[in-house]
PAROVEX-372750 format. One record per residue (C-alpha): z, y, x; residue number from 1. Coordinates in steps of 0.001 Angstrom, whole numbers, plus 500000, padded with zeros to 6 digits. Layout:
<rs>
((Z,Y,X),NUM)
...
</rs>
This chain:
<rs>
((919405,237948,396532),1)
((920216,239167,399812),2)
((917120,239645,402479),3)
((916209,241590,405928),4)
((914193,243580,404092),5)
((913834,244718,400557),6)
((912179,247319,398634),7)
((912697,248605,395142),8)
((910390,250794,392617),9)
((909983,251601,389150),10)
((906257,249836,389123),11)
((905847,246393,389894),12)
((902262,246545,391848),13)
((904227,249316,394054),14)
((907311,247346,394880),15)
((904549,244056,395863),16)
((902375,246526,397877),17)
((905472,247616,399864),18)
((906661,244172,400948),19)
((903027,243046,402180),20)
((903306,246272,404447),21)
((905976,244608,406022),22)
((904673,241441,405590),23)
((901507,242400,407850),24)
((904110,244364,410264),25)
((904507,247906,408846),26)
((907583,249718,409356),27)
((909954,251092,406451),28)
((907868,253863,406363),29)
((904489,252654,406238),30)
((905783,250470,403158),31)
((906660,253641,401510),32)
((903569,255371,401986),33)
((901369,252880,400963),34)
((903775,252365,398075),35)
((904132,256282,397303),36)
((899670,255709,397445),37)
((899990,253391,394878),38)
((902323,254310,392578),39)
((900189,258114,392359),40)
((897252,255249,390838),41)
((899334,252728,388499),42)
((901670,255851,387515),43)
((899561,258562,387354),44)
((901538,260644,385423),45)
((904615,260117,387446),46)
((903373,261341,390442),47)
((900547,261726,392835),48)
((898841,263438,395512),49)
((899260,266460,393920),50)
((902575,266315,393455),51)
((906007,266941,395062),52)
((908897,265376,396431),53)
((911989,264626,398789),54)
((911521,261946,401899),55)
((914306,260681,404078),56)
((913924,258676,406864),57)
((916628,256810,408761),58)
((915434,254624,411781),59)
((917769,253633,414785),60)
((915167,252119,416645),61)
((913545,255219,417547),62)
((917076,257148,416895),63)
((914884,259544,414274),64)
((917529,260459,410866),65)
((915610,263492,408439),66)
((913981,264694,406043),67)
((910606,265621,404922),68)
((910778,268204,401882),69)
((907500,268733,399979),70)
((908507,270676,397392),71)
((906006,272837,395120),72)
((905526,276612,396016),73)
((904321,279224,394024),74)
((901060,280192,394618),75)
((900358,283570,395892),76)
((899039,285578,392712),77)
((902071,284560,391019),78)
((904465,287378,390236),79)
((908121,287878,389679),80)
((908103,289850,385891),81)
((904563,288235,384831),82)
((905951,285719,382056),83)
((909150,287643,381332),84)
((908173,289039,378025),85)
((907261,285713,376596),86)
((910469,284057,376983),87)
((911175,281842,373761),88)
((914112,280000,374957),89)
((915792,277839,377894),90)
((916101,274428,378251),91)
((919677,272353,377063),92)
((920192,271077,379957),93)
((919278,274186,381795),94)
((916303,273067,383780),95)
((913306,275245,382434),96)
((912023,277658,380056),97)
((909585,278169,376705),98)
((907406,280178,376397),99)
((904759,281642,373941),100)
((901780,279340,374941),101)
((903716,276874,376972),102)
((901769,278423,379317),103)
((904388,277282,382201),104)
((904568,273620,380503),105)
((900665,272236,380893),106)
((897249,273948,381745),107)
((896046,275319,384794),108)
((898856,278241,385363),109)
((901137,275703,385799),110)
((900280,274217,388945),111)
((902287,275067,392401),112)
((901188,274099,395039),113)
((901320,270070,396045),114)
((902978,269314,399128),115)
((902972,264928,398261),116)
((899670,264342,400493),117)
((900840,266724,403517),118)
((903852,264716,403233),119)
((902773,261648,403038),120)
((900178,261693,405891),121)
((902891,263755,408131),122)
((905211,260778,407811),123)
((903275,257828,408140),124)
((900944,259265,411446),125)
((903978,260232,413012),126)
((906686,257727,412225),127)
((904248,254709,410837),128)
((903412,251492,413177),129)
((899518,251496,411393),130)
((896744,252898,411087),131)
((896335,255667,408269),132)
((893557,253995,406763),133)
((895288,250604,406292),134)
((898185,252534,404847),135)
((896118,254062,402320),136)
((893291,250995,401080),137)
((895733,249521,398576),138)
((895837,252439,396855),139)
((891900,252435,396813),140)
((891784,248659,395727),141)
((894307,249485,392844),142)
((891884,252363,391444),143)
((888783,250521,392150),144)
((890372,247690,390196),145)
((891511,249621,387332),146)
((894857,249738,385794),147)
((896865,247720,383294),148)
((899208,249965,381146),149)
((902095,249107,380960),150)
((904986,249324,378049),151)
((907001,251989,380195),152)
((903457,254561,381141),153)
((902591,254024,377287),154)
((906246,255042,376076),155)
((906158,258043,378140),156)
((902452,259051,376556),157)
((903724,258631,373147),158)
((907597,259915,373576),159)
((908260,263028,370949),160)
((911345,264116,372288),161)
((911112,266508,368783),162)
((911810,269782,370652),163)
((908430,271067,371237),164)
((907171,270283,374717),165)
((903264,269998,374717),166)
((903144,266064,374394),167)
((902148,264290,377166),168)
((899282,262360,375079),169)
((898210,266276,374509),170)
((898315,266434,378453),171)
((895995,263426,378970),172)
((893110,264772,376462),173)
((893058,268745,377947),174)
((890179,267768,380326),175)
((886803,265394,379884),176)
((888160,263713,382820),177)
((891601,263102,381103),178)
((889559,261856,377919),179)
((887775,259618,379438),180)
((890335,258084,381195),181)
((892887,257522,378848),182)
((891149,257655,375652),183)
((888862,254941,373648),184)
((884934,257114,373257),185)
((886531,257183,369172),186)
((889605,259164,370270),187)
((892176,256516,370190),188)
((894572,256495,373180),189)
((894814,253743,375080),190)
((897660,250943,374586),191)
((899770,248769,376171),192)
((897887,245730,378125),193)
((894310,247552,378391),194)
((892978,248994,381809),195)
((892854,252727,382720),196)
((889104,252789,384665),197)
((889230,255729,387108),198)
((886399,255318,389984),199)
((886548,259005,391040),200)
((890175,258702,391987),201)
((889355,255512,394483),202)
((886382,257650,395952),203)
((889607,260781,396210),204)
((891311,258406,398272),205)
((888631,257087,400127),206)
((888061,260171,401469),207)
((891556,260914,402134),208)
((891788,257678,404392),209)
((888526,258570,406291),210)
((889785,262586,406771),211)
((893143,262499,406422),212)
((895286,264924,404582),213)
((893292,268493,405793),214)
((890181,266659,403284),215)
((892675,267893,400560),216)
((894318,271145,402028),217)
((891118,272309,403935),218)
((888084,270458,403749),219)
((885724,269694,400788),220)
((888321,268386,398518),221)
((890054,272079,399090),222)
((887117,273843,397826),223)
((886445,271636,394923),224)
((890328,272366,393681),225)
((889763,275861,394232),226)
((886264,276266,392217),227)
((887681,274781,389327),228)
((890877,276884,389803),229)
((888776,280124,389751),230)
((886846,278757,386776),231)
((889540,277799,384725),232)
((891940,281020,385502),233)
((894850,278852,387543),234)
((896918,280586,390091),235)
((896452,278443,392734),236)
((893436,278915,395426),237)
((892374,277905,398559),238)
((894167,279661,400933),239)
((897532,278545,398843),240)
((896045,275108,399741),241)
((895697,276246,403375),242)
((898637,277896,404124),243)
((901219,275311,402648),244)
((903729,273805,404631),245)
((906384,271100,404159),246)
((909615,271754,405419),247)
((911748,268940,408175),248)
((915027,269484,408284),249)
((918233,267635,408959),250)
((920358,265650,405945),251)
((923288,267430,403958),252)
((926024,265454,404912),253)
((929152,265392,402602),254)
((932078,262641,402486),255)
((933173,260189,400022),256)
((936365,258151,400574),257)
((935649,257724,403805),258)
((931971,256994,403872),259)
((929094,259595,404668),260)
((926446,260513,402286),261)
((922993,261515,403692),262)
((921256,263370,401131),263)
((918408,266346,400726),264)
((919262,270027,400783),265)
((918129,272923,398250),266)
((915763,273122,397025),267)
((916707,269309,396220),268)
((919840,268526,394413),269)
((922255,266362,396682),270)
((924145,269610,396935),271)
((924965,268946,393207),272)
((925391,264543,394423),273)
((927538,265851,397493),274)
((929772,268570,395195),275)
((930352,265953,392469),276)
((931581,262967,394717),277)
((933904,265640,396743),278)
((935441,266189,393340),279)
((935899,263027,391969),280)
((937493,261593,395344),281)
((940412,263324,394155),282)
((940620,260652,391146),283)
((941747,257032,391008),284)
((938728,256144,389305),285)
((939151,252924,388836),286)
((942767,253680,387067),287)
((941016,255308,384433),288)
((939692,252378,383635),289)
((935171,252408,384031),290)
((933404,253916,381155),291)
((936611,254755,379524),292)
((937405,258337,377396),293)
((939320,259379,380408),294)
((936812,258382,382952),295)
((933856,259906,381091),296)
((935819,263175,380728),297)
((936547,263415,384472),298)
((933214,262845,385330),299)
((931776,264379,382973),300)
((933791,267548,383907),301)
((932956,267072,387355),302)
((929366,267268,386452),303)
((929285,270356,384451),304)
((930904,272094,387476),305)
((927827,271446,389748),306)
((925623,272166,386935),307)
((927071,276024,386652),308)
((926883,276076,390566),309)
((923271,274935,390823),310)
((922708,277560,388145),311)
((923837,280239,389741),312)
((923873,279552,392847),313)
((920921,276971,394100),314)
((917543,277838,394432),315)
((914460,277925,397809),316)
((916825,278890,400927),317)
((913950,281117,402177),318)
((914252,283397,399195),319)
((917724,282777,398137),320)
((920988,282957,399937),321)
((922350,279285,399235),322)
((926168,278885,399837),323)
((925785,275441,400756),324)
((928773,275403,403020),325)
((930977,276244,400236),326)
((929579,273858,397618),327)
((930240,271346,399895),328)
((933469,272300,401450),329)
((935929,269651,400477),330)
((938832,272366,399944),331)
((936272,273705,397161),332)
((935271,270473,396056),333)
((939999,270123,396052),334)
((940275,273325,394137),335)
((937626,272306,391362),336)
((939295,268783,391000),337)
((943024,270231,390329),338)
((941271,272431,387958),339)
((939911,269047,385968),340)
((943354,268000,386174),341)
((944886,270843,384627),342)
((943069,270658,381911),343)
((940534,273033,382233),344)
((937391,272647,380212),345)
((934130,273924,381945),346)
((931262,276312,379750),347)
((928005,276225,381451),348)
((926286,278961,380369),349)
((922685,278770,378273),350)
((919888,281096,377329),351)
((919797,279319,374304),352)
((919448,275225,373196),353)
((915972,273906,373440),354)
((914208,271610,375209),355)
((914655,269114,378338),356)
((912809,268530,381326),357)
((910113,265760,381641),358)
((911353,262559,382944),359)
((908119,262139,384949),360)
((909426,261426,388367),361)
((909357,257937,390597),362)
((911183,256459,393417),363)
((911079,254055,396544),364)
((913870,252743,398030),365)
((912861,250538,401466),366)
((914636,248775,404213),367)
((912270,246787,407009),368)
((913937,244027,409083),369)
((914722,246322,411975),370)
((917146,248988,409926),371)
((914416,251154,409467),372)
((915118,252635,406082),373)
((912897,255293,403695),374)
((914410,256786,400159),375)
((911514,258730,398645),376)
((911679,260732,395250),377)
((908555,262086,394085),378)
((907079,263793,391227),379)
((904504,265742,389508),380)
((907597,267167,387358),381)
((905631,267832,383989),382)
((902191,267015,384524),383)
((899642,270007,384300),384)
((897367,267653,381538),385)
((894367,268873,384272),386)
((892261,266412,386645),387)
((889341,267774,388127),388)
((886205,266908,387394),389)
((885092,264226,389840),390)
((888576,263710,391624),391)
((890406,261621,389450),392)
((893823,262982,389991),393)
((896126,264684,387933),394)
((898150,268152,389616),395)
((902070,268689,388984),396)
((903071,271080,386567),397)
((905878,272649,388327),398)
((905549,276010,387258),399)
((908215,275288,383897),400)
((911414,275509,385911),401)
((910851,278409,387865),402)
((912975,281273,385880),403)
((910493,283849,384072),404)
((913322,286708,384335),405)
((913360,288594,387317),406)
((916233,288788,390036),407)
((917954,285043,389793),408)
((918115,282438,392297),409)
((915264,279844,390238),410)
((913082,283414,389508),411)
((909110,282893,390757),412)
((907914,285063,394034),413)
((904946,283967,395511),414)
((905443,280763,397693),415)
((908984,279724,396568),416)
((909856,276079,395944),417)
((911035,275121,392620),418)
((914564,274058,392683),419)
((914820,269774,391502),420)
((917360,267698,390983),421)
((915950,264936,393231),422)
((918340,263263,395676),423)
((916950,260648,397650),424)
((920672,259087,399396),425)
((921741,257460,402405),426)
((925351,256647,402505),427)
((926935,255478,405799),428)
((930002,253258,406916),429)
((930894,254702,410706),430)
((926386,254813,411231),431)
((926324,251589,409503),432)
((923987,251996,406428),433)
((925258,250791,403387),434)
((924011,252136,399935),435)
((919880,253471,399429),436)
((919603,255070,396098),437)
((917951,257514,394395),438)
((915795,257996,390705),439)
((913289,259737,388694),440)
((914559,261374,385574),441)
((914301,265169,385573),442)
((917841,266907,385358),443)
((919239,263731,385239),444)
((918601,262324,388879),445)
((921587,263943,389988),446)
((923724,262259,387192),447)
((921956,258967,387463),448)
((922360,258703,391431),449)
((925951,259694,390925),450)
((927160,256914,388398),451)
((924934,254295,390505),452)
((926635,255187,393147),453)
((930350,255526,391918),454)
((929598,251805,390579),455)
((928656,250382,393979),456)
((931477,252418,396113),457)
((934247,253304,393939),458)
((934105,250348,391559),459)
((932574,247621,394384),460)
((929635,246436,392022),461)
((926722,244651,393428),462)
((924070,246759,392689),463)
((922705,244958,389876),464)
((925419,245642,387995),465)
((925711,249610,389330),466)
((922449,250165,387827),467)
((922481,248735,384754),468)
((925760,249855,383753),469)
((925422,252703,380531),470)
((925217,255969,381853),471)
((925717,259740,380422),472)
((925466,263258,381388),473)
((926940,266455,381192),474)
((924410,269640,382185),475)
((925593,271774,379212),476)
((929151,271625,376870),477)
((928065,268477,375117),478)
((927897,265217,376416),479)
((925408,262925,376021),480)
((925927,259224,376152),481)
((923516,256108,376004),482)
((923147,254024,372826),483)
((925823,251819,374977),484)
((928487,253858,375635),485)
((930936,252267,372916),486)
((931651,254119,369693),487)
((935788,254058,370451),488)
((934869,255810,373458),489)
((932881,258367,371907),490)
((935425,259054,368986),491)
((938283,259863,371520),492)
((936204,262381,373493),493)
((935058,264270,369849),494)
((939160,264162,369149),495)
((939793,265582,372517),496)
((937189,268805,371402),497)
((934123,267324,372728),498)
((930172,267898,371860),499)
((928794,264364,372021),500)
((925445,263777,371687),501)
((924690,259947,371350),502)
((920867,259127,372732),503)
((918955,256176,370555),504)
((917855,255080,374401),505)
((920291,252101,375681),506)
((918947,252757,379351),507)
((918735,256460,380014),508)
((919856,259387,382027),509)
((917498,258687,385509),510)
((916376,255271,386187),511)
((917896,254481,389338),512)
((916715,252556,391960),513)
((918633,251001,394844),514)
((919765,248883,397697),515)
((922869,247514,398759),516)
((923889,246247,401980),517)
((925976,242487,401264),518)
((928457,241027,402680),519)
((926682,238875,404900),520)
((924526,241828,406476),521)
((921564,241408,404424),522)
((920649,243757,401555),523)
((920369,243317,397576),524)
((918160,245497,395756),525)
((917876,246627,391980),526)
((915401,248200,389713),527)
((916337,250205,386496),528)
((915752,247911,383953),529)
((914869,251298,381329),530)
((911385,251509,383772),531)
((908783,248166,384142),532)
((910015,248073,388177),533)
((911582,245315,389756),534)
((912983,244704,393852),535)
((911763,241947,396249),536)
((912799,240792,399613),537)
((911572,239090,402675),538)
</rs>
């Protein structure tokens, strides 16, 4: 369908809050507050106001174009060396570590600090049309409500990925609050098509749309995170809460036959987005024929590439020197693609195998009827497991990816931003807004937002069709393919010397979420069909 204005989410009562923002007037951006509000209540796991995230806006009517970064820092009694000597292992795909306790993967050392509620309030008071309370009451009407879980939040309790993450179900039951939430009084998790009750979350954001964001960063919501921080031996304190800021800066630009791609810079990963479609303009994609041995080995190629870059090379550009105009210097981006065509097979290097990052991540993509557009990735990357009494919410547990050994770009120092793969992506014909895209998914967002977007630009798809297509990824030697990714295909790459790892999952690798302009000027939107979202228009 092709409308003025369209929004698309991974949660349906998010996508239906968005378009009655603009139904009632709101701008693009007050659609993807109230929607980022909502989503932290009917996706609580996902994200939250205690989360983090990447926020582009884009509107010509006040000639604004940036970006709002609210990544996760480090809180200050953190220290460089004080996990390195429980190292078990890194992650596969190279985004996070184990170790002895999981004490980075859930409890209350693995909170940073959240930057989604600075973020959120910053944007809407000073690029919203309505009033901050108005923004914020469907959120409050969706807790005070209750919840209805749904197939996707229940998968991603119960998912054992078999590699030894603390479970998320384990997460849910590590406070009384988290019990009593999510569990039946016998023990029993909830299931699919009963209601989560949570009244002390709706009187959280109550108080947030009475006080505003400094309720949570200064005020009495401050000093209630930081009591049961000090209780509970966390890291992070009040003046961590105080002193956090969320960074504005202007898009990475990079090119991609012709068009311009707006997307974040580190610590988000359109460097990696930006690197990886510099490559592959360099290939007649479409020749190779979509999906094909050849094509997936290009890519593929193309991905592990960025993947050893990011690795070495991407982390907080306050604490690390990023050479961000060389990974996205299209003579670079030249160099690496002859070097796919020669035949040269890429090693990205590993600790050791082990797990993968959490999946928990959610996105907005939102155009209003006067070009104002928002693409919003937020997360709480693997939740903490720990809601404070009386508050309702759950923290991020951000803490897992930072690198426990000393010295390296991804290494923890007091107030650093974790690096993510999150993306949230413009791309531009000559100012003309085309393509709005971006995903949850961990280490995959990058990957996802890639293929979605090769499918809409390189291969013309309507954007139906660019997100459902099978996807796969390449962040270490192997490559891993969805359940659809035909067999034939498969078999030549594993002839060719390949690792293939096939997933049991026939939607995987991100869930991407997008809108496309059409060729009558309106726009078409998409939801991942792996997720329970769906896209609606006015």
């Amino acid at each position: 369908m092709s409308a003025r204005a369209m929004i698309s989410t991974p949660q349906p009562e998010a996508t239906e809050t968005g378009l009655e923002i603009l139904r009632r007037g709101g701008n693009a951006v007050d659609a993807a507050i109230a929607t980022a509000l909502v989503q932290g209540v009917v996706d609580p796991q996902m994200c939250g106001i205690a989360g983090f995230g990447s926020l582009q806006i884009f509107l010509p009517k006040t000639g604004f174009h940036g970006f709002i970064d609210f990544h996760g820092k480090t809180p200050a009694a953190a220290t460089p060396e004080m996990w390195q000597d429980l190292i078990e292992g890194e992650t596969r795909d190279g985004f996070g570590f184990i170790l002895k306790g999981r004490v980075n993967d859930a409890g209350y050392q693995s909170i940073t600090v959240p930057g989604s509620l600075k973020a959120y309030y910053e944007a809407q008071t000073t690029h919203g049309v309505m009033d901050w309370p108005d923004v914020v009451q469907p959120a409050i009407e969706h807790a005070e409500a209750g919840v209805v879980i749904r197939p996707h939040m229940h998968f991603f309790w119960t998912a054992d990925d078999g590699m030894g993450r603390v479970l998320t179900a384990e997460r849910l039951a590590m406070t009384p609050s988290g019990r009593r939430i999510y569990f039946h009084p016998d023990g029993r998790l909830k299931g699919p098509g009963e209601r989560l009750d949570n009244p002390d979350l709706a009187r959280t954001l109550q108080r947030i749309a009475e006080d505003g964001a400094e309720v949570f960063y200064t005020g009495e919501i401050a000093r209630q995170i930081d009591a049961d921080m000090k209780a509970n031996g966390g890291l992070l304190s009040l003046d961590d809460l105080t002193a956090y800021r969320t960074r504005h800066c202007e898009p990475l630009w990079g090119r991609f036959h012709g068009l311009d791609v707006a997307t974040n810079r580190p610590p988000g990963g359109g460097v990696m987005l930006v690197e990886m479609l510099q490559i592959l303009e360099h290939f007649d994609l479409p020749a190779l024929g979509h999906n094909s041995a050849d094509y997936l080995q290009v890519v593929a190629e193309a991905m592990k590439r960025a993947t050893s870059d990011k690795d070495r090379s991407v982390g907080d550009p306050d604490f690390f020197e990023v050479p961000l105009e060389r990974l996205t210097d299209p003579a670079y981006a030249r160099q690496l693609a002859d070097s796919i065509k020669a035949g040269e097979v890429a090693h990205v290097e590993r600790l050791q195998a082990g797990l993968e990052e959490s999946k928990n991540t959610t996105q907005i993509s939102v155009v209003d009827a006067e070009g104002g557009i928002v693409s919003m990735t937020h997360s709480l990357g693997m939740p903490s497991g720990i809601i404070t009494e009386g508050l309702g919410f759950m923290y991020n547990g951000c803490m897992g990816v930072f690198d426990p050994r000393p010295g390296r770009a991804g290494s923890i120092a007091p107030g650093k931003a974790r690096f993510s793969s999150i993306c949230p992506t413009i791309v531009f014909d000559r100012g003309d807004p085309r393509l709005v895209i971006g995903a949850p998914g961990g280490t995959q967002i990058a990957m996802g937002v890639l293929q979605a977007t090769l499918n809409a630009l390189a291969f013309d798809m309507p954007i139906t069709e660019a997100i459902v297509a099978p996807r796969f990824s390449a962040t270490s030697d192997a490559i891993d393919v969805s359940n659809r990714i035909p067999r034939r295909v498969t078999d030549e790459l594993e002839s060719r010397g390949y690792r293939v790892l096939r997933s049991h999952l026939s939607y995987g690798f991100a869930a991407v979420h997008g809108l496309k302009r059409t060729a009558d000027g309106g726009w078409d939107g998409a939801a991942d069909p792996g997720h329970d979202g769906m896209a609606l228009g006015l």
